[in-house]
C-alpha positions in Angstrom: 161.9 204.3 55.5 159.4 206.7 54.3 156.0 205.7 53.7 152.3 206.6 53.3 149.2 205.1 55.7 145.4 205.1 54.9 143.8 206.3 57.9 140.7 204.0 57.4 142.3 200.7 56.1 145.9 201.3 57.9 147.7 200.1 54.1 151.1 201.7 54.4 152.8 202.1 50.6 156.3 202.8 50.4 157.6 205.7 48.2 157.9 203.6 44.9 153.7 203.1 45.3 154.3 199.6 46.4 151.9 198.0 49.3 154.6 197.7 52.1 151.9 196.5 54.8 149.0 195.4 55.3 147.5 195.3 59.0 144.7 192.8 58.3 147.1 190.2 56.7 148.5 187.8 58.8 152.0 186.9 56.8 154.2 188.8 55.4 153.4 190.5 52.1 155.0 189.3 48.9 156.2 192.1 46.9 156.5 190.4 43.4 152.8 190.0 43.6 151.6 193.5 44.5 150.6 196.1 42.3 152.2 199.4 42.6 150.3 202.2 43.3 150.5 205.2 40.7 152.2 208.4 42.0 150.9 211.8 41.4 152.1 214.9 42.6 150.8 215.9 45.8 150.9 219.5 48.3 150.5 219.7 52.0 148.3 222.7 52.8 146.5 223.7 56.4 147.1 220.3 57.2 145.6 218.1 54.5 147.2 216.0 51.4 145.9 217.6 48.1 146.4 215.4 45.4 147.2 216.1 41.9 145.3 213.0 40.1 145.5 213.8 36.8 147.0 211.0 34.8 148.7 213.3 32.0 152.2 214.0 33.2 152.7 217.2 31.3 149.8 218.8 33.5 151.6 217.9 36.6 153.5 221.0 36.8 150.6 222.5 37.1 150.0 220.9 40.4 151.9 223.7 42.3 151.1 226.6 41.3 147.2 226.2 41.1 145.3 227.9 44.4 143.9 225.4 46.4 140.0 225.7 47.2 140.6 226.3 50.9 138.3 227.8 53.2 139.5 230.9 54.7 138.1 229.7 58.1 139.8 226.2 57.7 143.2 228.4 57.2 142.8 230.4 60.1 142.0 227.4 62.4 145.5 225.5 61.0 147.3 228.3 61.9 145.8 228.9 65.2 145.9 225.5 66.3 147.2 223.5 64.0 146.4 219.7 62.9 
């Protein structure tokens, strides 16, 4: 299954938004109770998650075409050595 981790809290969320797991719980997670997540549109550049947080669906084709505010040292690094 495909799912997304937070690096600091180690929450995975599975691609509808909803919590899928929870390290610091000790039972299993009951799905009825959690919230989903929102999804936004989202672009992998050099290595990071950009994240297109705007609320307004009709701005979220936006999302791929706007240049990213990417350091032209941070780009050169990613393709050098990668993440």
């Amino acid at each position: 299954s495909c799912s997304i981790q937070c690096s600091y809290h180690g929450w995975e969320f599975d691609g509808r938004g909803e919590c899928a797991r929870v390290p610091q719980h000790s039972k299993e997670l009951d799905r009825r109770k959690a919230s989903p997540v929102p999804s936004y549109p989202v672009r992998v550049e050099a290595g990071m998650v950009w994240v297109w947080s705007d609320p307004d669906e009709s701005s979220w084709e936006a999302a791929g075409s706007i240049p990213l505010p990417i350091s032209p040292l941070v780009r050169n690094y990613y393709d050098n050595y990668g993440a």
